[in-house]
GUVOKE-750419 format. One record per residue (C-alpha): residue number from 1; x, y, z. Coordinates in steps of 0.2 Angstrom, whole numbers, m for minus. Example, Ala and Ser with C-alpha at 12.3 -4.5 7.8 and 13.67 -1.06 7.14 Angstrom:
GUVOKE-750419
(site 1, (62, m22, 39));
(site 2, (68, m5, 36));
This chain:
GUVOKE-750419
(site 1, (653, 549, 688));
(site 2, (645, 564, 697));
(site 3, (637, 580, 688));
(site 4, (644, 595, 692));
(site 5, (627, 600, 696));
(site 6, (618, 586, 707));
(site 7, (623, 568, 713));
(site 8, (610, 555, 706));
(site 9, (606, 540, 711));
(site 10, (593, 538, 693));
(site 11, (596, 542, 677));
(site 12, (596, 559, 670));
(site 13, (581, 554, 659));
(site 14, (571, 551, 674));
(site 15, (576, 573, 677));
(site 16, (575, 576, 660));
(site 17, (557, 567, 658));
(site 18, (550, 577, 675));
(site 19, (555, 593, 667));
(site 20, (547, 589, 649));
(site 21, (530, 584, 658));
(site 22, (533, 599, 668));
(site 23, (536, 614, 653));
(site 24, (519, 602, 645));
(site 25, (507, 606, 657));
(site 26, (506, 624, 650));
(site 27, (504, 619, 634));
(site 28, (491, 604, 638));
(site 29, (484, 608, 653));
(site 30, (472, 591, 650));
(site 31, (489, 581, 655));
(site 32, (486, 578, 673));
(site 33, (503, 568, 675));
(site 34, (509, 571, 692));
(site 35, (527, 566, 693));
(site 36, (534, 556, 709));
(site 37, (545, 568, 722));
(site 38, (559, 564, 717));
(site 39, (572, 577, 728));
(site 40, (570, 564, 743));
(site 41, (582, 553, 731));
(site 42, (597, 563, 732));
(site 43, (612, 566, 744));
(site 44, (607, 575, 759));
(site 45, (591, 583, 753));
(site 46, (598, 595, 741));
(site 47, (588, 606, 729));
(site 48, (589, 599, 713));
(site 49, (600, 607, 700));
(site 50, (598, 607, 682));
(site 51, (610, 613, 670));
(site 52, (601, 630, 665));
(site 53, (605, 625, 647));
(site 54, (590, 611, 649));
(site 55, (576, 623, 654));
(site 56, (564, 632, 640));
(site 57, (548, 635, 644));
(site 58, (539, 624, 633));
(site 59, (540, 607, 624));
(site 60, (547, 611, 606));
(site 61, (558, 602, 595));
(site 62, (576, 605, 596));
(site 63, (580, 602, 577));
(site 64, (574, 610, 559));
(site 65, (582, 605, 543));
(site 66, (588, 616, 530));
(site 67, (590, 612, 510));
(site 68, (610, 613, 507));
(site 69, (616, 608, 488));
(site 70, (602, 596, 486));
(site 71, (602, 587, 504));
(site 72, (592, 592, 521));
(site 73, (604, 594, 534));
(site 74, (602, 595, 552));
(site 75, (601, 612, 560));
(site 76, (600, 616, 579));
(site 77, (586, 628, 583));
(site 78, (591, 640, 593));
(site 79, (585, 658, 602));
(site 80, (593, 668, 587));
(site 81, (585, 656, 574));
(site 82, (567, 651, 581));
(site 83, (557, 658, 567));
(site 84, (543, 643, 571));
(site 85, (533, 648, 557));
(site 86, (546, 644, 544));
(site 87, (556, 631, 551));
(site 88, (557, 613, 541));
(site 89, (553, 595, 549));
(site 90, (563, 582, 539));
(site 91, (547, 579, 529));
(site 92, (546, 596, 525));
(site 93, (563, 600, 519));
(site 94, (563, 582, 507));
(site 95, (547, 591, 500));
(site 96, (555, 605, 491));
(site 97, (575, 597, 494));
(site 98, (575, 580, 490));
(site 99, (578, 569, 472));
(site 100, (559, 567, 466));
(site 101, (551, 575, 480));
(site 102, (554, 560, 488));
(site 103, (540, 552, 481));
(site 104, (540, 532, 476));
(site 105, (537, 526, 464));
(site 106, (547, 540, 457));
(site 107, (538, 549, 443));
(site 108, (543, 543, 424));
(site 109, (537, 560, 416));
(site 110, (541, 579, 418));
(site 111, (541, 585, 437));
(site 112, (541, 602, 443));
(site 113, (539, 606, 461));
(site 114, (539, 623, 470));
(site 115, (552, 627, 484));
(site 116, (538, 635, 497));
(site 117, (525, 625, 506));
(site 118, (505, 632, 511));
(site 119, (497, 625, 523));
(site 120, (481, 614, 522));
(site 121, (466, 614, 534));
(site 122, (465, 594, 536));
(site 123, (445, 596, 539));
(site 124, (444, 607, 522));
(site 125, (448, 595, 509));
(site 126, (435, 590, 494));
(site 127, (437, 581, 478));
(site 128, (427, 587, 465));
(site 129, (423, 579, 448));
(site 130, (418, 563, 452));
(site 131, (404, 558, 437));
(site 132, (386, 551, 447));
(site 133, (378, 535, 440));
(site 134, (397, 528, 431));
(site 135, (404, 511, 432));
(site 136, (418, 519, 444));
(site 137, (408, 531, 455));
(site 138, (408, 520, 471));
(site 139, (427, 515, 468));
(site 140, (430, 534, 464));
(site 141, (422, 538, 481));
(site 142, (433, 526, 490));
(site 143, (446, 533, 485));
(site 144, (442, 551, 490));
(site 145, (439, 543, 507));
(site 146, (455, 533, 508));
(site 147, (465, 548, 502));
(site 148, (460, 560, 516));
(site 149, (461, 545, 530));
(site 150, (479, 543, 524));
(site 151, (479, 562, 525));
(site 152, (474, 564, 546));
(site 153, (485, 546, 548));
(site 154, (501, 558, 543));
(site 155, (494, 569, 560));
(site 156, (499, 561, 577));
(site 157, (488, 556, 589));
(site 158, (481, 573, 601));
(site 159, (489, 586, 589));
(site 160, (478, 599, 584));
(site 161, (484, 606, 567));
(site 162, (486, 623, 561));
(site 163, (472, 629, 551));
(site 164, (477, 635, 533));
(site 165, (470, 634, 517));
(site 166, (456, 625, 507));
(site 167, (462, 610, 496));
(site 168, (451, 608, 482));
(site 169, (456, 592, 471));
(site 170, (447, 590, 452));
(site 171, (446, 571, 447));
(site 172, (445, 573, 426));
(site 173, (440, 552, 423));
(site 174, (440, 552, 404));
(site 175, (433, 534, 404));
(site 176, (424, 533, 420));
(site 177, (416, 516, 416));
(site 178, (432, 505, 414));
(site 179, (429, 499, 431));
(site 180, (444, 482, 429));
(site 181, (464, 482, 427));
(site 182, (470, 474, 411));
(site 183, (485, 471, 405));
(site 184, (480, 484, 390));
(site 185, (474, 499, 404));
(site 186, (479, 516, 403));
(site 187, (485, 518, 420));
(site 188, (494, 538, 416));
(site 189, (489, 551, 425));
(site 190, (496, 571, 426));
(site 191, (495, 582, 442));
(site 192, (494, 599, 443));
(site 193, (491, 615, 453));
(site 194, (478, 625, 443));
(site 195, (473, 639, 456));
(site 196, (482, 647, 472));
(site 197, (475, 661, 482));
(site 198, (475, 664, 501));
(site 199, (464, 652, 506));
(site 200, (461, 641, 492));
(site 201, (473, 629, 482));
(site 202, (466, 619, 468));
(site 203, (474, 601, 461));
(site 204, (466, 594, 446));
(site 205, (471, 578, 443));
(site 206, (466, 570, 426));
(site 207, (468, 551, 417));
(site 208, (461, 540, 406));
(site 209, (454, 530, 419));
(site 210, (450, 526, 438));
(site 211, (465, 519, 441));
(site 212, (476, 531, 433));
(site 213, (467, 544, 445));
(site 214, (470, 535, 460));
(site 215, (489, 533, 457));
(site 216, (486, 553, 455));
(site 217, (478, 553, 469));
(site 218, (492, 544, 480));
(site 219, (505, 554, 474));
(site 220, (497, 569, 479));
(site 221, (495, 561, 498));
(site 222, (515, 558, 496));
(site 223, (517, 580, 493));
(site 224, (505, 584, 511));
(site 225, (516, 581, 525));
(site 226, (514, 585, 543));
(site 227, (528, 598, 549));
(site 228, (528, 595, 568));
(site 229, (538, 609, 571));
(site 230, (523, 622, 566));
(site 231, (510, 608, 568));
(site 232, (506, 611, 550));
(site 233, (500, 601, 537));
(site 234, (510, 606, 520));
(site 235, (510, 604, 503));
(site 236, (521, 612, 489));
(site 237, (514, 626, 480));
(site 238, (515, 623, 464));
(site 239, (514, 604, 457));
(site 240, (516, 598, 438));
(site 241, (519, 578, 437));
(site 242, (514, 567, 423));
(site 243, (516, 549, 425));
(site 244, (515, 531, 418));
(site 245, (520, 515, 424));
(site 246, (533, 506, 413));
(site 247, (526, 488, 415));
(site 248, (507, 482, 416));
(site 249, (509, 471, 426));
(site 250, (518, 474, 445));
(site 251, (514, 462, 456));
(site 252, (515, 452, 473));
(site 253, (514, 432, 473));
(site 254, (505, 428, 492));
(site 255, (502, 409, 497));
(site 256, (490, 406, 510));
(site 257, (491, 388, 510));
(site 258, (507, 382, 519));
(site 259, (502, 394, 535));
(site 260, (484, 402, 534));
(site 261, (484, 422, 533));
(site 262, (471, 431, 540));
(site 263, (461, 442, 530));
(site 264, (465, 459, 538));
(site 265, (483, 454, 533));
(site 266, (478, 452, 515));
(site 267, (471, 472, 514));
(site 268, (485, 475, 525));
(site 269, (496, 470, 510));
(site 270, (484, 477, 495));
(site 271, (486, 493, 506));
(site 272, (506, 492, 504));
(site 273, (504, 489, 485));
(site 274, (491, 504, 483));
(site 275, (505, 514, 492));
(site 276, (517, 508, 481));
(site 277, (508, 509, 464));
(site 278, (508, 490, 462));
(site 279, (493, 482, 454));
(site 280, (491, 462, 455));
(site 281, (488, 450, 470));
(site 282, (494, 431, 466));
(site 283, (484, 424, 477));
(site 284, (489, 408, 480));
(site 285, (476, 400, 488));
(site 286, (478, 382, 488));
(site 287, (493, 370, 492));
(site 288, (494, 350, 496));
(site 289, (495, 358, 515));
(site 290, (478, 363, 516));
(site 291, (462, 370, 507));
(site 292, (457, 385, 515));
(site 293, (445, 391, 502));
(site 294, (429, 389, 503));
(site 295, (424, 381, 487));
(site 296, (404, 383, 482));
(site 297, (403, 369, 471));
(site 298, (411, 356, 481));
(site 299, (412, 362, 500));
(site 300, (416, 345, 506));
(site 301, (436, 351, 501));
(site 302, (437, 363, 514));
(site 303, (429, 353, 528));
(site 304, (442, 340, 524));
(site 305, (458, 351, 517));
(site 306, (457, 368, 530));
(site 307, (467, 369, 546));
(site 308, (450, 371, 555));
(site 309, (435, 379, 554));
(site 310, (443, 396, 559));
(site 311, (456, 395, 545));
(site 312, (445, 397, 529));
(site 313, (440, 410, 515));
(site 314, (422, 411, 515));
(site 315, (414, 419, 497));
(site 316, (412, 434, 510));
(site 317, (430, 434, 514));
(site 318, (433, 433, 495));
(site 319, (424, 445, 490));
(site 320, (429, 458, 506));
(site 321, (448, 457, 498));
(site 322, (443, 458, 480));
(site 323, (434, 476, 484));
(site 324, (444, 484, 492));
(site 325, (456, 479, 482));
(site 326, (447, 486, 467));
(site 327, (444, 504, 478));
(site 328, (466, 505, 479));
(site 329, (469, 499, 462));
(site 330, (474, 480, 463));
(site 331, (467, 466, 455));
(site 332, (468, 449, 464));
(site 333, (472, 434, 453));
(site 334, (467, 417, 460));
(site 335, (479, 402, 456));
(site 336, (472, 386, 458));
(site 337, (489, 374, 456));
(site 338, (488, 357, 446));
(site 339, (492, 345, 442));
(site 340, (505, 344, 454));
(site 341, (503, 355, 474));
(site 342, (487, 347, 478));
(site 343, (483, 335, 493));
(site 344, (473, 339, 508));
(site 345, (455, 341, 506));
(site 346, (456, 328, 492));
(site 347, (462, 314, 501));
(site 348, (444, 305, 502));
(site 349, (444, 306, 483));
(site 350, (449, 295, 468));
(site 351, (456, 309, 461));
(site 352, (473, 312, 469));
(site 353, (489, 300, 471));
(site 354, (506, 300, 480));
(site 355, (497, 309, 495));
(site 356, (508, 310, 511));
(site 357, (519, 295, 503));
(site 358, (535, 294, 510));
(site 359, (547, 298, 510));
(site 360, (542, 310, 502));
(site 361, (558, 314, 493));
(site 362, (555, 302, 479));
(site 363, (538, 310, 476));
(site 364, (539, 329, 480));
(site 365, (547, 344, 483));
(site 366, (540, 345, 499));
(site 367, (529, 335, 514));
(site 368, (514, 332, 511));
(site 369, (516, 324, 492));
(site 370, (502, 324, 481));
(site 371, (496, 327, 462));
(site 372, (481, 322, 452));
(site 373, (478, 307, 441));
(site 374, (478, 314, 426));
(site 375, (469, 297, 420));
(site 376, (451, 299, 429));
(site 377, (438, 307, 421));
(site 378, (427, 312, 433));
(site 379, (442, 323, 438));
(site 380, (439, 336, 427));
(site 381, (421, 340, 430));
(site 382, (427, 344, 446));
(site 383, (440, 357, 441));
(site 384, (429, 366, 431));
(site 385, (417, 367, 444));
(site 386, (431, 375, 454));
(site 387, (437, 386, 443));
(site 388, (418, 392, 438));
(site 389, (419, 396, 457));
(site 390, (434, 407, 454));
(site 391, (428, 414, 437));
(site 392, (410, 420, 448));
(site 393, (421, 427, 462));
(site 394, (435, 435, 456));
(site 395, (430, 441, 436));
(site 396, (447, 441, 433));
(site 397, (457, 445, 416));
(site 398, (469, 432, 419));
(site 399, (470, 415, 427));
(site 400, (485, 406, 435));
(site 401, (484, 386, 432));
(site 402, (501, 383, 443));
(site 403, (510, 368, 435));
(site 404, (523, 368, 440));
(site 405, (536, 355, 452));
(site 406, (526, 339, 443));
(site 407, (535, 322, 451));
(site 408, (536, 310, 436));
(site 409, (540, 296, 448));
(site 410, (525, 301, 457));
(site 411, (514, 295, 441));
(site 412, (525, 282, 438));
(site 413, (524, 274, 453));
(site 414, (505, 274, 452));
(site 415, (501, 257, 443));
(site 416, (484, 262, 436));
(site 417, (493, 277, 429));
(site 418, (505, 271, 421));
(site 419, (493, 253, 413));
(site 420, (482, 267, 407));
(site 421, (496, 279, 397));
(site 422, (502, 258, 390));
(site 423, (484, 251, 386));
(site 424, (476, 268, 381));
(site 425, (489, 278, 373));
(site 426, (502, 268, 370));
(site 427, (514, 278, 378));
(site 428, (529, 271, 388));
(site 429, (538, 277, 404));
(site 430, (552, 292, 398));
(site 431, (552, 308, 403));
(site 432, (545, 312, 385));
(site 433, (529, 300, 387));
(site 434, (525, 310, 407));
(site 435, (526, 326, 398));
(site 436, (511, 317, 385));
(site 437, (502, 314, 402));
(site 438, (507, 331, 409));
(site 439, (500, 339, 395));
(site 440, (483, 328, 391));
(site 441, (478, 337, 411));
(site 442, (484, 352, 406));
(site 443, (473, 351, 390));
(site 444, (457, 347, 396));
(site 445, (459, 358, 411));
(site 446, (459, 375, 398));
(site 447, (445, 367, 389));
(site 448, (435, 369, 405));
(site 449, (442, 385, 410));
(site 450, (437, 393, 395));
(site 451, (421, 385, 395));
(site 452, (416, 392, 413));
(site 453, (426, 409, 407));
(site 454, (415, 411, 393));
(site 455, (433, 416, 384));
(site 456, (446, 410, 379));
(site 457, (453, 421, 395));
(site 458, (474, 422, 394));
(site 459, (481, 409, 407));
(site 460, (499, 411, 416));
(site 461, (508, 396, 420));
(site 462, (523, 392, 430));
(site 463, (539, 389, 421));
(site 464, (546, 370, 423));
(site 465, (549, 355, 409));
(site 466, (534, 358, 401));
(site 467, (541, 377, 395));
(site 468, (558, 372, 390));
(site 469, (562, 372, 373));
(site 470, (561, 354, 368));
(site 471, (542, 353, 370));
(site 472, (534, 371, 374));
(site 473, (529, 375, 355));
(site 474, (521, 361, 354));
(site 475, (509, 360, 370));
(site 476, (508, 375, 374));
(site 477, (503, 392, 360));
(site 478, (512, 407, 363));
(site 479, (495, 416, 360));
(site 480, (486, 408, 373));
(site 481, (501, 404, 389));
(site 482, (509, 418, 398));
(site 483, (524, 410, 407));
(site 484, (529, 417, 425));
(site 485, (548, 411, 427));
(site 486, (553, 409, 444));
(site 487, (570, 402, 441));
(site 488, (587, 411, 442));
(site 489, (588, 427, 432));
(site 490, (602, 420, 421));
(site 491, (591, 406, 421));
(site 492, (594, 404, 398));
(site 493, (575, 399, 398));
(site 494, (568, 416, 401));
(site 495, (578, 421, 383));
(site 496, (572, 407, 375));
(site 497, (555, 411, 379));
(site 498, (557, 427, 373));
(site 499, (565, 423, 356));
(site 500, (549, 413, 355));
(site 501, (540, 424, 358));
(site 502, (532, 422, 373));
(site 503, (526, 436, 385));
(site 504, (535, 431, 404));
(site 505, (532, 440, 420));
(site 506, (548, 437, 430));
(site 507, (550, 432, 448));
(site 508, (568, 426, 449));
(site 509, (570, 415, 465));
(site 510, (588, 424, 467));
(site 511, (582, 440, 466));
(site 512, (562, 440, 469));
(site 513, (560, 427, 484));
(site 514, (558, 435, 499));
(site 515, (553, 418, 510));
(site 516, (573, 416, 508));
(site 517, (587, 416, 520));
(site 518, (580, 408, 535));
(site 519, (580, 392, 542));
(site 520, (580, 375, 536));
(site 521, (565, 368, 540));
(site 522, (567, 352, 528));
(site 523, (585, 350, 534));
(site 524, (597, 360, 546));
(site 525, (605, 375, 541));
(site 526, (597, 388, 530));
(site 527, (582, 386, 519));
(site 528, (584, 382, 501));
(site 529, (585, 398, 492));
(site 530, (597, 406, 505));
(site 531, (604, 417, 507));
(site 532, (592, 433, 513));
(site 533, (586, 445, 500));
(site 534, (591, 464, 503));
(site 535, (579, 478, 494));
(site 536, (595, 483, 486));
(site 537, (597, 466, 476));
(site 538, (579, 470, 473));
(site 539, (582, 487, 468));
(site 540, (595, 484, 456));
(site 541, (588, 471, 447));
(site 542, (585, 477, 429));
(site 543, (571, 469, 416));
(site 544, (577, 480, 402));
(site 545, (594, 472, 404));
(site 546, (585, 454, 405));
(site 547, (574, 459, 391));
(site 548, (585, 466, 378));
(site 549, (576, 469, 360));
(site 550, (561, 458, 368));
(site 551, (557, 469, 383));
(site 552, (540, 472, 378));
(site 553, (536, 454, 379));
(site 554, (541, 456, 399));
(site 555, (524, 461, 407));
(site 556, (533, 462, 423));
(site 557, (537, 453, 438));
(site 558, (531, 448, 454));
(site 559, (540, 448, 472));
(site 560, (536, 432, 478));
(site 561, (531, 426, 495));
(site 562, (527, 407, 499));
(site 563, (523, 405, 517));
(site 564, (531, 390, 523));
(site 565, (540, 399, 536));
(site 566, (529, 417, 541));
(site 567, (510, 417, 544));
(site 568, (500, 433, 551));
(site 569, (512, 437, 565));
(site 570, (526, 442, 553));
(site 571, (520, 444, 537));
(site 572, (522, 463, 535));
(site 573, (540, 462, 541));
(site 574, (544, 449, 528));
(site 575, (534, 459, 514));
(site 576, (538, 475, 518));
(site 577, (547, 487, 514));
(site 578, (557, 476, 501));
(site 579, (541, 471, 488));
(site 580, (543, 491, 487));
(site 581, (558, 492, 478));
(site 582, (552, 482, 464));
(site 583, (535, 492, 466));
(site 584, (550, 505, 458));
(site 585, (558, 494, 447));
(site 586, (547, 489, 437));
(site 587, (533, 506, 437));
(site 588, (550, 520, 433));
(site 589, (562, 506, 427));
(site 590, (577, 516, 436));
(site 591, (592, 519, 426));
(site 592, (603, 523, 441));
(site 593, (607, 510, 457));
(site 594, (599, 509, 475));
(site 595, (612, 522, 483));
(site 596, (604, 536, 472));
(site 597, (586, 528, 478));
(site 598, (590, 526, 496));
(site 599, (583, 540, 505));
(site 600, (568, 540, 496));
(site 601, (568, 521, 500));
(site 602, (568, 525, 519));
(site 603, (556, 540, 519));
(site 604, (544, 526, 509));
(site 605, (546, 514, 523));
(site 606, (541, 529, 536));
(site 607, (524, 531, 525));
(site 608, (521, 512, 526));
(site 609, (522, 511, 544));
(site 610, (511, 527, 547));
(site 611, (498, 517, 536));
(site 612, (502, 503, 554));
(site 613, (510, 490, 541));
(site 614, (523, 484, 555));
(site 615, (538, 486, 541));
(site 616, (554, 478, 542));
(site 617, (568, 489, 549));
(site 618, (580, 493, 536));
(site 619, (594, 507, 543));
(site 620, (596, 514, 562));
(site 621, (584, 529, 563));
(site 622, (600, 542, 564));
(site 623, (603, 537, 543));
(site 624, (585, 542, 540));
(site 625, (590, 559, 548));
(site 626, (606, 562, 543));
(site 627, (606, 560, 524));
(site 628, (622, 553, 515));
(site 629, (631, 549, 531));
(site 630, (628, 530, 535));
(site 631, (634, 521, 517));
(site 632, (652, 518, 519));
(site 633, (652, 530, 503));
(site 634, (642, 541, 508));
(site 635, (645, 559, 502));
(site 636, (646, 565, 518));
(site 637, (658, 550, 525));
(site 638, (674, 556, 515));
(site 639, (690, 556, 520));
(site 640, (696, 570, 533));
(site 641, (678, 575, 536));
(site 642, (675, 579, 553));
């Protein structure tokens, strides 16, 4: 079909892209793009005709946004309206418009935000009050420098931004030398504007502690936005936020075992979770499928358990991910799973049986098999040579033992396993004489622990049979075991925990997995905890309603992420933005669904992929845009709406 106005044998981008190049040059005269003559391709060598309504004289935006009852709506700009200098981006407008300021986590205290902006002078920013010669100085002054690099990140690439005022932010540390995250740390903060003059604005943030600071500091980042329509960075006038997470512990559960991930991927993650307020790293380092950690003590493991020699965590590595995760806020736990999840880089030992037995149905939950003779002695100095390696590295407040997915007919099909539990122990061969067996490792692998620990330092442990009710009081002490629940929510375990009282962290395969809903890759079909799991699943997912009366002995929960099936190529898509929404779950414990939390959620995802975390698509582009209008009950999808 022919334009009115010329014949074309292109498309009208091609027209449309010349002219936008063309109205550039005068406003960047650096852009030396000389577009191709294009007149030759048209009927008869006819002057080229564009619709007059496509010519302005230089590259501007088309569209503002306008705060209407609570929502930014799209407005056309247009030659009666062009006031540049007021005009609203979408960022902008959610700053003064939008539920929360559109900030995520959303705030659990008091929140007052003005309705006008000022505008910041990126290369004028200083944070003030950091105390010299404290336990948190360094981590203090990390995260003054990750605060304004998240800052000039907001500003594209070759945009110079208007100048405006002086930000001045006051760090007020009341304990500066708790430099470690605890399940006991006071992690509150309050944020407020304390001075405003024509070139100065002043935000003194204060907290208990570092990390309390830095969550104040992060929100803060979330209120400067870049407007592109005045090429403006912006941040409301007047703040007032205080703010506390409701759970201590908020967390992501990564395996590096089944597929290696590199260590730029691992601070890609710890970079989400700072964005997102969350604050421990399961790291789960080892698996029967390879040893990729580079083990001190006993080297010999990863020479014989890693992938290859590229595919390791060297004490550098280790010690690389634990800083910076201590400069954005997030402690990294090691696990070290046993009795069962253990195989390659043991194999020339005489400490492991069942390895790569098939098939290995009978033995495991997946290939290759493997668990430790619980029998051998010489076993254990080995583990607590490990985990005295771990305890050096990582300084960590609490310690993951794994245990869980033990194969009792892997033990009972290893002769000298079960002649010892006859002849020493005089046990016989039920399910109740293997739990003896399962808990005799598990007992003279805490005596070690604490020995290297120097503490009787609190342990999690994987739910399985050991933790149900028949035989949990009496092997394992409710003062000592925290129990990390990874069955289904209605699982009625988790309230017989709680009545118990145990404390749990939950990670609820149906809700919390989000290695599910792909492939088979033991069988046809779709994996084994299919179907996929949306953020909205994730979002709506209440502790409080798990909890009941017992809520406070729910520490939190971890989104969990067990790598069978992703490695560094996709990780971030897998992980993000979903391990968001229970970033929100469980630090504001919302009261209301996902739909009241979808915006928000999408201008979150935005900030995650300016920080070049290669997100996961969640909605087309034109919902981010258009508030209210994509859901099919929308409020702007009613009936007889047009």
């Amino acid at each position: 079909m022919e334009s009115n106005n010329y014949s074309k044998k292109s498309d009208d981008s091609t027209l449309f892209l010349v002219y936008l190049i063309s109205a550039n040059k005068s406003k960047h005269p650096s852009y030396n793009y000389n577009p191709p003559n294009i007149q030759s391709q048209y009927k008869d060598d006819k002057p080229l005709k564009i619709p007059t309504d496509y010519l302005f004289s230089d590259l501007e935006l088309t569209w503002s946004w306008q705060c209407h009852e609570g929502y930014c709506r799209k407005k056309l700009i247009t030659n009666t309206n062009r006031t540049k200098d007021k005009a609203l981006n979408l960022a902008a407008c959610r700053l003064i418009c939008s539920h929360a300021a559109a900030l995520w986590p959303k705030p659990t205290g008091d929140i007052s935000i003005s309705k006008s902006l000022t505008s910041v002078d990126r290369n004028n920013i200083y944070i003030t009050g950091i105390k010299l010669r404290t336990a948190t100085t360094t981590l203090a002054e990390a995260a003054a420098n990750i605060f304004k690099t998240k800052l000039k990140l907001r500003v594209p690439k070759n945009v110079t931004p208007t100048k405006g005022t002086s930000l001045i932010v006051t760090l007020d540390i009341q304990n500066p030398n708790i430099d470690k995250i605890s399940l006991s740390l006071d992690e509150s903060y309050t944020l407020k504007t304390t001075w405003k003059s024509s070139n100065v604005l002043t935000i003194q943030i204060t907290a208990a502690s570092f990390f309390g600071a830095r969550h104040g500091l992060e929100t803060l980042s979330q209120l400067i936005v870049f407007n592109d329509i005045t090429d403006e960075l912006q941040v409301p006038d007047y703040i007032s936020i205080t703010d506390k997470p409701k759970y201590p512990y908020r967390g992501i559960l990564l395996d590096t075992s089944r597929n290696f991930i590199r260590v730029d991927k691992i601070k890609n993650v710890i970079k989400g979770m700072a964005a997102s307020k969350m604050n421990a790293l399961h790291w789960h380092i080892t698996d029967s499928q390879s040893f990729p950690y580079v083990s001190v003590s006993h080297p010999e493991l990863f020479k014989l358990g890693a992938y290859s020699l590229s595919k390791i965590y060297t004490p550098d590595d280790v010690s690389g991910i634990i800083n910076y995760g201590r400069e954005q806020g997030v402690r990294i736990i090691p696990e070290f799973d046993a009795p069962a999840h253990v195989g390659e880089g043991w194999q020339q030992t005489d400490f492991i049986t069942c390895f790569n037995w098939v098939p290995w149905q009978k033995y495991c939950s997946e290939p290759p098999c493997g668990q430790f003779d619980p029998t051998n002695r010489e076993l254990y100095d080995v583990i607590e040579d490990i985990y005295g390696d771990m305890i050096s590295q990582f300084h960590p407040d609490i310690f993951h033992m794994g245990g869980d997915e033990v194969n009792f007919n892997c033990w009972n099909s290893t002769s000298n396993i079960v002649e010892w539990m006859s002849k020493e122990q005089g046990w016989g061969q039920a399910e109740e004489d293997f739990i003896k067996l399962w808990n005799y490792f598990q007992q003279q692998a805490l005596e070690r622990l604490y020995q290297k620990a120097g503490w009787e330092i609190p342990v999690i442990i994987w739910s399985s049979q050991l933790t149900r009710k028949k035989y949990i009081g009496t092997y394992l002490p409710k003062e000592k075991y925290i129990i990390q629940v990874w069955t289904k929510s209605g699982d009625e375990q988790i309230a017989e925990l709680l009545n118990d009282g145990y404390r749990v962290i939950l990670s609820n395969y149906d809700v919390l997995y989000l290695d599910c809903g792909f492939g088979g890759w033991l069988t046809d079909g779709n994996n084994w905890c299919s179907p996929y799991i949306g953020w909205q699943k994730i979002y709506d997912y209440k502790p409080k309603k798990i909890g009941g009366s017992k809520t406070n002995q729910i520490l939190g929960g971890e989104v969990s992420l067990w790598s069978e099936q992703f490695d560094s190529a996709s990780i971030d898509s897998r992980l993000w933005p979903r391990a968001a929404a229970l970033a929100e779950v469980l630090w504001t414990e919302p009261s209301t669904d996902w739909k009241m939390a979808e915006q928000r959620f999408l201008v979150h995802r935005e900030r995650l992929v300016v920080l070049n975390i290669d997100t996961d698509g969640v909605e087309p582009e034109w919902c981010l845009q258009n508030e209210e209008h994509c859901r099919s009950d929308a409020v702007f999808n009613k009936e007889d709406k047009h």
